[in-house]
C-alpha positions in Angstrom: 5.3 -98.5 -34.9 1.7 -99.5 -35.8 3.1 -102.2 -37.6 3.1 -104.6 -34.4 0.0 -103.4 -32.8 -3.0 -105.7 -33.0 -5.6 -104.7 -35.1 -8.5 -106.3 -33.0 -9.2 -108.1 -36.2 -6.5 -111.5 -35.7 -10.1 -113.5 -34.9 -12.4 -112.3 -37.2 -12.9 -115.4 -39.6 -15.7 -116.6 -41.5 -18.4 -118.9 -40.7 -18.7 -121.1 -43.5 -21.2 -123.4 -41.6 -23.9 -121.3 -42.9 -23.1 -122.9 -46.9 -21.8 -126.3 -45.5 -20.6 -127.7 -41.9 -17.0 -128.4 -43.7 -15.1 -130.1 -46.3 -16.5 -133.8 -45.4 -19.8 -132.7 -44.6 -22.0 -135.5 -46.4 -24.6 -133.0 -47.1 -22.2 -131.4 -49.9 -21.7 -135.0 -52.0 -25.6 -135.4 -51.7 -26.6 -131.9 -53.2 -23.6 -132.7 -56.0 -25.9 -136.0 -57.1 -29.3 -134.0 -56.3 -28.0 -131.4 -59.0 -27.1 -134.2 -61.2 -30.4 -136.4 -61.5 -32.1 -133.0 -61.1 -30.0 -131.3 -64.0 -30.7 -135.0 -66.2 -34.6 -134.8 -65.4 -34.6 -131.3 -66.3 -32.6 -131.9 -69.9 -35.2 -135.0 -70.4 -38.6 -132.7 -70.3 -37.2 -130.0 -71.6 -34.7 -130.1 -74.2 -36.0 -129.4 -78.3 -39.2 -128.0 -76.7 -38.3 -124.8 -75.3 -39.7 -122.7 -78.4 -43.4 -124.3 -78.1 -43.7 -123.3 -74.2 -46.4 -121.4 -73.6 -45.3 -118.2 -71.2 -46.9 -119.9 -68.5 -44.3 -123.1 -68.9 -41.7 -121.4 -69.3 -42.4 -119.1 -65.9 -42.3 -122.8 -64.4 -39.3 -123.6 -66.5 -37.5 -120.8 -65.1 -38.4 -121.3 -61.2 -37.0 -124.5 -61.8 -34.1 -123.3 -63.3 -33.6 -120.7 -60.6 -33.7 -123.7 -58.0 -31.1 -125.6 -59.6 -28.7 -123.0 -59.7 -29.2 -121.6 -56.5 -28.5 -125.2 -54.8 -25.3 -125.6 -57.2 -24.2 -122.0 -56.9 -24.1 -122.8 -52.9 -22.0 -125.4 -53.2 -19.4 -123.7 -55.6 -19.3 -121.1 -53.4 -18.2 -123.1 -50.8 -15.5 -124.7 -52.5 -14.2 -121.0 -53.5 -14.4 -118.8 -50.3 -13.2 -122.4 -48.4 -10.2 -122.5 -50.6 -9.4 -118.6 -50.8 -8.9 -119.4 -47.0 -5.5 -121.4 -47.8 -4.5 -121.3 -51.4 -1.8 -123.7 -49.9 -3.8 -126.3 -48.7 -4.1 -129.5 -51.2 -7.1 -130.9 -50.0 -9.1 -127.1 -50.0 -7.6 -127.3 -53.8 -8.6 -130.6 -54.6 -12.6 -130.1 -53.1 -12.3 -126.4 -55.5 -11.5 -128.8 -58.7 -13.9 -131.4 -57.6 -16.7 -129.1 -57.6 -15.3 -127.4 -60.7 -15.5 -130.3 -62.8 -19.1 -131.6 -61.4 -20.3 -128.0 -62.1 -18.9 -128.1 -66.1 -20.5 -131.7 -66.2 -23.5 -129.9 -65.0 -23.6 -126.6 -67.3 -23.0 -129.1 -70.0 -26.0 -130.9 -69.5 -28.0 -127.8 -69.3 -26.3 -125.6 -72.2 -29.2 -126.5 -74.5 -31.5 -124.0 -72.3 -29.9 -120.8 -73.8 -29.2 -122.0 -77.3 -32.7 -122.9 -77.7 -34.0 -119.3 -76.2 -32.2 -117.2 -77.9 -32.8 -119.4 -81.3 -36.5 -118.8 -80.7 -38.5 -116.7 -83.1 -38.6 -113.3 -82.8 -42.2 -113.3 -82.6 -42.4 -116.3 -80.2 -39.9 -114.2 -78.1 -42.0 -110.7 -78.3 -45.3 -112.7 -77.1 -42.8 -113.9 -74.1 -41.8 -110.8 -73.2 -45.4 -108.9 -73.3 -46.8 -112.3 -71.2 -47.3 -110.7 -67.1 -46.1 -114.5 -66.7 -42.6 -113.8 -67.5 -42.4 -110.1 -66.3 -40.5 -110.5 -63.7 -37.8 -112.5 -66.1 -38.4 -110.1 -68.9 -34.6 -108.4 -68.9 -33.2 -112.1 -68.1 -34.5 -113.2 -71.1 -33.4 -110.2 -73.2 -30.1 -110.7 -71.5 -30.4 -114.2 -73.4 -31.5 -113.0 -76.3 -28.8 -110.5 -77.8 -25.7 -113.5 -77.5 -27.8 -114.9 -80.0 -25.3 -114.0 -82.4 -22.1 -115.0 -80.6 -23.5 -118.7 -79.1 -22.5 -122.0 -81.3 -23.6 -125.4 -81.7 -24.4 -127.2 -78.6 -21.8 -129.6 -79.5 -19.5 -126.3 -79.6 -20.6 -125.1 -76.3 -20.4 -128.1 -74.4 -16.9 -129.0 -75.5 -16.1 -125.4 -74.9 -17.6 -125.6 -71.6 -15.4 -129.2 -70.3 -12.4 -127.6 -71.9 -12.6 -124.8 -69.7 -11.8 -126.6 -66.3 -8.2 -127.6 -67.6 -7.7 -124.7 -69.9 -8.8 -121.2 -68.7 -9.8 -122.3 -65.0 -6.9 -124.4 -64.3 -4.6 -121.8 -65.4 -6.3 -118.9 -63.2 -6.1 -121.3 -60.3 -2.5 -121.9 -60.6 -1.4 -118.2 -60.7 -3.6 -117.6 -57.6 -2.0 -120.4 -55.7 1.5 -119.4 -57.2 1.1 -115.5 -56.3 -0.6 -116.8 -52.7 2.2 -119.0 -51.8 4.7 -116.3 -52.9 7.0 -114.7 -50.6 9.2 -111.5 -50.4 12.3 -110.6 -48.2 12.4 -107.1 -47.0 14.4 -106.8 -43.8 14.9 -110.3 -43.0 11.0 -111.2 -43.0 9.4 -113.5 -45.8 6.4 -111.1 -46.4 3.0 -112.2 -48.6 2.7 -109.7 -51.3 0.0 -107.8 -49.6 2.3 -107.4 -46.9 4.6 -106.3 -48.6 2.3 -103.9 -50.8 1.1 -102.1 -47.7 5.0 -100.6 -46.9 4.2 -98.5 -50.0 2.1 -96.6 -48.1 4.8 -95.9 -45.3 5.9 -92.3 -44.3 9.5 -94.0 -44.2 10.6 -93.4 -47.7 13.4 -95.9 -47.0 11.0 -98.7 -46.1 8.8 -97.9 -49.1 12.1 -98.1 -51.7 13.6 -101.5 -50.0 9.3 -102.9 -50.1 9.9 -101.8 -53.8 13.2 -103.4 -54.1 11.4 -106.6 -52.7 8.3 -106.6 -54.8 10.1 -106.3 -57.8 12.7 -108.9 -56.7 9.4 -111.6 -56.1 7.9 -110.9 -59.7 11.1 -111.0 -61.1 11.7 -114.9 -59.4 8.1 -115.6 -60.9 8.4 -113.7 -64.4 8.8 -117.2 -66.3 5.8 -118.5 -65.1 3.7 -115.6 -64.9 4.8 -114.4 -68.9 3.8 -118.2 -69.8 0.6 -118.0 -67.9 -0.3 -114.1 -69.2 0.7 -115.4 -73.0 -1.5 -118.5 -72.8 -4.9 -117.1 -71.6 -4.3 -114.4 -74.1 -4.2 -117.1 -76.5 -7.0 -118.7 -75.4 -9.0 -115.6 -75.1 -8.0 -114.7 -78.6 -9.4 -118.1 -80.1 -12.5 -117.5 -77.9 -13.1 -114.5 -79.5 -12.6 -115.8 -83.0 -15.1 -118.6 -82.4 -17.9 -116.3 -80.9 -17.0 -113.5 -83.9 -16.2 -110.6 -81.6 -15.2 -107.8 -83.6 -12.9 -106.8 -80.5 -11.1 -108.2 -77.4 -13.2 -106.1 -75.4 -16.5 -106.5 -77.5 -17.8 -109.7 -75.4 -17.1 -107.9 -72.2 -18.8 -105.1 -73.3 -22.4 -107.1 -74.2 -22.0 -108.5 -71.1 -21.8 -105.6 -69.6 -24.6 -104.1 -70.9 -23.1 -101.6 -72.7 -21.9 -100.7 -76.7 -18.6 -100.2 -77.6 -19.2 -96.3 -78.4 -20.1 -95.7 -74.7 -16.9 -97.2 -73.2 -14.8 -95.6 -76.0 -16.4 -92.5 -74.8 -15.4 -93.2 -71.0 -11.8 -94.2 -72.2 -11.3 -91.3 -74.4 -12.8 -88.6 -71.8 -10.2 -90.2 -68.8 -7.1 -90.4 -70.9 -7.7 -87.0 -72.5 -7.5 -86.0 -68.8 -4.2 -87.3 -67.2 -3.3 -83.6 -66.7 -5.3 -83.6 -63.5 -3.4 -86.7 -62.6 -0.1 -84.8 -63.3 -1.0 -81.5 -61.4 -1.7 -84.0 -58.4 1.0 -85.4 -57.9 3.2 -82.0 -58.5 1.2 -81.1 -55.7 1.9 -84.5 -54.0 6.0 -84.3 -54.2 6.0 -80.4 -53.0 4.0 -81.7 -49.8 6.5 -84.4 -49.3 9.1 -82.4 -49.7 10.9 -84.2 -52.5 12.6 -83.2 -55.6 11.9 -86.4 -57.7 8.9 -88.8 -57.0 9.1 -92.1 -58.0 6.5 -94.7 -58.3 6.7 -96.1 -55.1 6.0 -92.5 -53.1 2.9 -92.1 -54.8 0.9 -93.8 -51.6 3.2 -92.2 -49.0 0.3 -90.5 -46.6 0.9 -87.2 -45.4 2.4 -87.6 -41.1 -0.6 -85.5 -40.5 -3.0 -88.2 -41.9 -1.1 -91.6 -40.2 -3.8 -93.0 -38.2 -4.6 -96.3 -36.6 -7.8 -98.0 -36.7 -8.5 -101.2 -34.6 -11.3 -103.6 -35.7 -14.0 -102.2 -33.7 -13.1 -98.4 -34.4 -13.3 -99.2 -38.2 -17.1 -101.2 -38.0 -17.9 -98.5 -36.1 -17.2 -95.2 -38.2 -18.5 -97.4 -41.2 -22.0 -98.5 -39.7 -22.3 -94.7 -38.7 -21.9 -93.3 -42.0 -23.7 -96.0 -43.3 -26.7 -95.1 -40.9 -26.5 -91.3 -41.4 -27.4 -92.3 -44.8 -30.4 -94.8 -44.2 -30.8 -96.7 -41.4 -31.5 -99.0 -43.4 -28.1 -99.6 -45.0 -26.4 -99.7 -41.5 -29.1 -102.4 -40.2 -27.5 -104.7 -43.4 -23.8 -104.0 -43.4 -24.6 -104.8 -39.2 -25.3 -108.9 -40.5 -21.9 -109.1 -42.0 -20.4 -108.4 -38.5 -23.0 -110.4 -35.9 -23.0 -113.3 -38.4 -19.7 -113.8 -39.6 -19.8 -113.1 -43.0 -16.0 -111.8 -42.7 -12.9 -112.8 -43.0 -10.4 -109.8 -42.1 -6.6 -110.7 -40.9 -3.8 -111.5 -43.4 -3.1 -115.3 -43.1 0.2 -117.1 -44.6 -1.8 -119.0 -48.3 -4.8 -116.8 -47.7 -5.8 -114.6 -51.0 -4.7 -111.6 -51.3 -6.6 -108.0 -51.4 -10.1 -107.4 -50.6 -13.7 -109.3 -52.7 -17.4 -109.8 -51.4 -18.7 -113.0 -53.0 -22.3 -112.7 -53.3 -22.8 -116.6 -52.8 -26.7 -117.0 -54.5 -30.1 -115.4 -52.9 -30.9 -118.3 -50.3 -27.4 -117.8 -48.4 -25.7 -114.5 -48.0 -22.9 -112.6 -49.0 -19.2 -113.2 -47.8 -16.4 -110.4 -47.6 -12.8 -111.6 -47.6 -9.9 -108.8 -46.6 -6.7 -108.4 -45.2 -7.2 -105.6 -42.3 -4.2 -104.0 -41.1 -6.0 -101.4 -39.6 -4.0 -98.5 -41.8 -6.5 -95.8 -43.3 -7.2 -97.3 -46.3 -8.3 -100.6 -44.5 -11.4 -98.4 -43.3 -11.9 -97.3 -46.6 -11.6 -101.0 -48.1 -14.1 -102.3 -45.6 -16.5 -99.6 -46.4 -15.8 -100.4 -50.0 -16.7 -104.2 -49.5 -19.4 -104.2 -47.7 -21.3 -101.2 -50.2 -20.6 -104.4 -52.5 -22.0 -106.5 -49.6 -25.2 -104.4 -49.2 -25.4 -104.4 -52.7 -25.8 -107.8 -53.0 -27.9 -109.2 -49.9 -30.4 -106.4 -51.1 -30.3 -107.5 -54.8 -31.5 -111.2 -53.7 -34.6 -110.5 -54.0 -34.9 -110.4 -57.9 -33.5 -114.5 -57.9 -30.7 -115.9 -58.9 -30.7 -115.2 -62.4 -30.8 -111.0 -61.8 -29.2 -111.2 -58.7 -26.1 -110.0 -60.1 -25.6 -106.5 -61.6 -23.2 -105.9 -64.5 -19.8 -104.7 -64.2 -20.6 -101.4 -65.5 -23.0 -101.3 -62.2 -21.0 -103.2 -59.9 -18.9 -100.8 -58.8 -21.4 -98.4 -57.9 -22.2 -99.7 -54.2 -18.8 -99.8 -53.1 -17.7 -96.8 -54.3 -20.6 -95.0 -52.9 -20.0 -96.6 -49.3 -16.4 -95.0 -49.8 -17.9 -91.7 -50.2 -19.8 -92.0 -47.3 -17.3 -93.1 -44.9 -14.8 -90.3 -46.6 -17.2 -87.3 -45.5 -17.4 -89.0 -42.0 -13.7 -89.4 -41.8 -13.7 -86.1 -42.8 -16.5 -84.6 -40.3 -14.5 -86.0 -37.3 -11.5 -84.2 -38.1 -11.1 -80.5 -37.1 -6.8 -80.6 -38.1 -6.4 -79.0 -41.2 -3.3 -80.7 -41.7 -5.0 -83.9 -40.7 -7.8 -83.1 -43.4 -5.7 -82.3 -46.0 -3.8 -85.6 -45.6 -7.2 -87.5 -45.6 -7.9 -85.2 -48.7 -4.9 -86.2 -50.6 -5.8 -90.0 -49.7 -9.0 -89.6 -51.2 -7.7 -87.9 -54.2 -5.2 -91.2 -54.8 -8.1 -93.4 -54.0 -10.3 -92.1 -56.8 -7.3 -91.7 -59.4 -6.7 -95.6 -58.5 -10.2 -96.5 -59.2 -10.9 -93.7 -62.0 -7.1 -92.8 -63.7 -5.1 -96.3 -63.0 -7.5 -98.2 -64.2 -8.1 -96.8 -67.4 -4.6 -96.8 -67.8 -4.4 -100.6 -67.0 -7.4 -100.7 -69.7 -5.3 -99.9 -72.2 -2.3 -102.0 -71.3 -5.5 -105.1 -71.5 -6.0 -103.3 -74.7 -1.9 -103.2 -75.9 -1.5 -106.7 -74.5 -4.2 -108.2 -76.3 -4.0 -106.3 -79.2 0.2 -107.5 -79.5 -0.5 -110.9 -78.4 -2.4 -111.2 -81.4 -0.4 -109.6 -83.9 3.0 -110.5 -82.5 2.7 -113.8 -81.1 3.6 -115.1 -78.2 5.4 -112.0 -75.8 8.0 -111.6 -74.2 8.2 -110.6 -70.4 10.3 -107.4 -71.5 7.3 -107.2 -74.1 4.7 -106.7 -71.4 7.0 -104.9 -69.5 7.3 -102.3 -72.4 3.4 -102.0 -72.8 3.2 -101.7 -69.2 5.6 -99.2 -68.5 4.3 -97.0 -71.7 0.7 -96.8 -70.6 1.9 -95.8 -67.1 4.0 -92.9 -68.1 1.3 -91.8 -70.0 -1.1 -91.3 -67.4 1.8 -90.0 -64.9 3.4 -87.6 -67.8 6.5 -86.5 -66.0 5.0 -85.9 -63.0 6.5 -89.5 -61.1 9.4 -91.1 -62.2 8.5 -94.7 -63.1 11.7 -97.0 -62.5 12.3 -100.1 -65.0 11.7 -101.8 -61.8 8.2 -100.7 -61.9 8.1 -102.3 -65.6 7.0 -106.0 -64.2 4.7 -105.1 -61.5 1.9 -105.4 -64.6 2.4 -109.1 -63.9 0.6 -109.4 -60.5 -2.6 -108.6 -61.0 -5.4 -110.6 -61.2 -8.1 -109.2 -63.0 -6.1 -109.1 -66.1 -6.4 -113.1 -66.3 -10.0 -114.1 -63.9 -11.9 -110.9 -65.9 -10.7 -109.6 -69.2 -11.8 -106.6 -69.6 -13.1 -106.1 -65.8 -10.7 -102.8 -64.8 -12.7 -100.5 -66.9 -15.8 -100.8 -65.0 -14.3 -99.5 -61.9 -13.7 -96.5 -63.7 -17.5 -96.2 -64.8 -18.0 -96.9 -61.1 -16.0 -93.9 -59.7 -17.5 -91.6 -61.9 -20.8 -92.5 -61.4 -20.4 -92.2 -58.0 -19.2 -88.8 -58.1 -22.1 -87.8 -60.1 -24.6 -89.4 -57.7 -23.5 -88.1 -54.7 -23.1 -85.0 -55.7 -26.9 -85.1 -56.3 -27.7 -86.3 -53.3 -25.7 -83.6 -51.4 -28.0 -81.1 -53.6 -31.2 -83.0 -53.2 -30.8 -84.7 -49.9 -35.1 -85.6 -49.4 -36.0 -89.2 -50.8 -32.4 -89.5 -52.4 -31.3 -92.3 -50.3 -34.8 -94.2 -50.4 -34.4 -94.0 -54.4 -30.4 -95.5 -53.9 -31.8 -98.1 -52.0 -34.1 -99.2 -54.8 -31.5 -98.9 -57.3 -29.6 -101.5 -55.6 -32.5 -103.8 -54.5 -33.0 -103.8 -58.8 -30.0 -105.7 -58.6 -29.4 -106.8 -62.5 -33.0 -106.4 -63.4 -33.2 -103.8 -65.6 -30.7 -102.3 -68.1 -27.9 -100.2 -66.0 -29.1 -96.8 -67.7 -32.6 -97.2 -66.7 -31.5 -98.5 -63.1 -30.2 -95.1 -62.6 -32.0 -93.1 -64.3 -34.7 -92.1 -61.8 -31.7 -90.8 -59.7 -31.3 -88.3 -62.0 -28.2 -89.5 -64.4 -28.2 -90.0 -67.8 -25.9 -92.7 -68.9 -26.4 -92.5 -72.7 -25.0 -88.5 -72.7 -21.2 -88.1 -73.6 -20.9 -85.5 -71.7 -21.8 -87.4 -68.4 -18.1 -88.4 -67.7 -16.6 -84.6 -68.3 -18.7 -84.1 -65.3 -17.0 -86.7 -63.1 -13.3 -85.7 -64.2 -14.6 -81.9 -63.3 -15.7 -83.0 -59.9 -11.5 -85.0 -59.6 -10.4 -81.9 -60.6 -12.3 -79.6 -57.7 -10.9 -81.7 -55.3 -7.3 -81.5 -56.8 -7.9 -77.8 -56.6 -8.9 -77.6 -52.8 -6.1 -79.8 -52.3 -3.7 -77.2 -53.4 -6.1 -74.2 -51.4 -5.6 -76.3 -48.3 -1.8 -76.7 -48.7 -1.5 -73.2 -49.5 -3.2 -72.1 -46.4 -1.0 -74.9 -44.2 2.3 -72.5 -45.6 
């Protein structure tokens, strides 16, 4: 079995040297103080006289700014990717707290900056914004701008702000570390939960029931504390919310996203009017395994034809080719992750779980964390990470405060990178079987990013929406919201077990990001919409992509992409997406058909 091959991957580890030489380097106290006298000094010039800066100060404002985060955001980053390492390790904990708790001090000190922007006169902030001083800030500063009605006292916002690091923070920390140092038996092995995860995607439907079995058995051990933690940040989000008057629990998400609430009720309602492509998939999915019922945990079982194994080196190398047969360019970037050690790839006993690229801040790099077990999808998740990767490193140009994209346009690297390494995976294969199993893994990939997450969308949106109406829940209360907003993507299509009712209780986004899951969604469909365009328009395509991710956060995310040709603001635009899900569901079935 491929299980106990080696992946070529056991020593692929970051090099964290680049941030700081280690946990006691001396360097990392000193920039702690340098950020604190320079944060103090910065307060002490600036503070009451942000509105009477000319838009030449308050460029020089600004750079200043920039510098101070970039030097802070190093050293958090440090503390994070150091402790995702070994969730286990106290002392990797401890340094993550310490930093935490120097950076509130810090934020606190320097909360004043965007009370006072966004109180500003409108006509002191329209002379800003027309000023060639502050153009290349302009969207920052609009950014600012429209929380203007959501931001409190400074008072408010720096008690908010301390209260953070042993409210919200503290209890994200402690489900990572619980869920990292968690382990399940299945066959006499104490698994971590990715592990165990990746038996769902065994041809042995044995092995995938028991992994099942085991899962639920782990989340069942942890269901007090994880129903405690879910019910208390729901809580805290809740009173959040009330303080900062969002109409809804997704309304704050959405501003920061750079979106209104009409457009993602648009996305939601044109997905979830669609779950009949999801049910004819996997109708087709249960006639190909042969089965008369499928449950929940054969949805991932790949087709024998499609079982492949992909050491280290086999994986970097189909991903830097598609990467290059797009723009050299792209493969030349995704190439520094590899020769410089931006990765960390083999499963660990404390390390994290699943699969993130940390963008650090502009002056470092990027850093991709992922647990390779050189399956199929492992390709596909490096591909996916380093898009992100790319994404990022090329974004660094527009500074640390547009660096970052928002989550509506996050997505859209990572996806694409997918795409690409799919049609290579794809061009190498001449087995019809073998292509329709890759197919069928490509179909699941896209209903996990596009279908599933909607439909974890709206158990956010249940959840929420109980927590505050009902009280504190119950775990059988999640476990009914859960279960009810699975079904009704899945129809009766694949039996979900009661099992499957707690497996809602894992996953991370839910707590670190409310509101995130939606975005992947926007993502996938976006992504289906650009390539196609670039398969009809090939010519400066690519060179345009590229300059949609070196924008970075730097523009609005609908004028971003709209010189490659989409229009985000049009309904209709995700009908087109689901159309495109659909096609492939329909060659899917052509291909099976002609395997007969």
């Amino acid at each position: 079995m491929t299980d106990m091959l080696l992946t070529g991957a056991e020593e692929i580890a970051w090099n964290l040297g680049d941030l700081y030489a280690g946990m006691d380097d001396p360097q990392l106290d000193a920039d702690l103080d340098a950020c604190d006298a320079e944060a103090t000094a910065f307060s002490a010039v600036y503070r009451g006289r942000v509105a009477g800066l000319s838009a030449a100060e308050l460029a020089e404002l600004i750079v200043r700014c920039e510098a101070l985060n970039d030097r802070m955001g190093r050293i958090g980053a440090f503390a994070s990717l150091n402790w995702t390492q070994n969730t286990e390790d106290p002392a990797r904990g401890a340094l993550l707290q310490r930093v935490t708790e120097r950076g509130a001090r810090l934020a606190q000190e320097l909360v004043f900056l965007d009370l006072e922007l966004a109180a500003a006169p409108d006509a002191t902030a329209a002379a800003w914004l027309a000023d060639p001083a502050l153009t290349h800030w302009r969207h920052w500063l609009e950014m600012v701008r429209i929380f203007r009605p959501h931001l409190l006292s400074e008072p408010e916002e720096k008690l908010l702000t301390e209260k953070s690091v042993t409210g919200a923070a503290a209890w994200g920390r402690f489900f990572d570390e619980v869920h990292g140092a968690a382990r399940y038996e299945l066959d006499g092995e104490q698994l971590s939960r990715d592990q165990a995860l990746s038996k769902l995607y065994s041809q042995d439907r044995a092995l995938r029931g028991r992994a099942a079995a085991a899962i639920t058995a782990g989340l069942k051990a942890m269901q007090r504390t994880n129903t405690y933690i879910f019910n208390t940040l729901a809580a805290d989000k809740a009173s959040d919310d009330r303080l900062r008057s969002f109409p809804t629990w997704i309304s704050g998400r959405n501003l920061g996203n750079q979106v209104d609430d009409h457009t993602v009720k648009a996305l939601i309602d044109a997905v979830t009017s669609r779950y009949d492509i999801v049910a004819r998939y996997y109708a087709l999915k249960r006639r190909l395994l042969g089965l008369d019922e499928l449950f929940d945990y054969d949805r991932y079982a790949p087709l024998p034809a499609a079982d492949r194994f992909y050491s280290w080196e086999q994986a970097r190398e189909i991903v830097l080719e598609a990467y290059g047969r797009f723009h050299p360019r792209m493969a030349e970037v995704a190439g520094w992750f590899f020769e410089g050690r931006w990765i960390d790839a083999p499963p660990r006993p404390g390390k994290m779980g699943g699969a993130f690229s940390h963008g650090t801040v502009p002056s470092a790099h990027p850093y991709i964390l992922l647990n390779f077990e050189a399956k199929p999808r492992d390709v596909m998740t490096l591909a996916h990470e380093l898009g992100h990767g790319v994404h990022q490193k090329l974004a660094g140009v527009q500074g640390v405060l547009m660096a970052d994209t928002p989550l509506t346009t996050a997505e859209t690297a990572s996806v694409f990178g997918e795409m690409l390494v799919f049609q290579e995976l794809m061009a190498r294969e001449s087995d019809p079987a073998a292509r329709l199993g890759m197919l069928t893994g490509k179909i699941e990939d896209s209903f996990a990013t596009a279908f599933r997450q909607i439909s974890m969308n709206r158990f956010e949106h249940a959840m929420h929406t109980a927590r505050r109406a009902e009280g504190e829940l119950t775990t059988e209360r999640f476990s009914e919201l859960w279960l009810a907003t699975q079904r009704a993507m899945f129809g009766d299509s694949v039996t979900m077990s009661e099992d499957y009712g707690l497996w809602w209780s894992y996953v991370p986004h839910f707590l670190s990001t409310p509101g995130y899951v939606y975005a992947y969604a926007f993502g996938e469909l976006l992504v289906l919409a650009l390539y196609a365009r670039y398969q009809q328009e090939g010519g400066d395509f690519p060179e345009r992509y590229l300059a949609m991710l070196t924008a970075g956060g730097s523009q609005w995310p609908h004028e971003i992409v709209k010189p490659l040709g989409v229009d985000l603001t049009d309904p209709g635009f995700w009908a087109d997406g689901l159309t495109i899900l659909e096609g492939m569901v329909a060659e899917a079935e052509q291909l099976a058909d002609s395997l007969r």
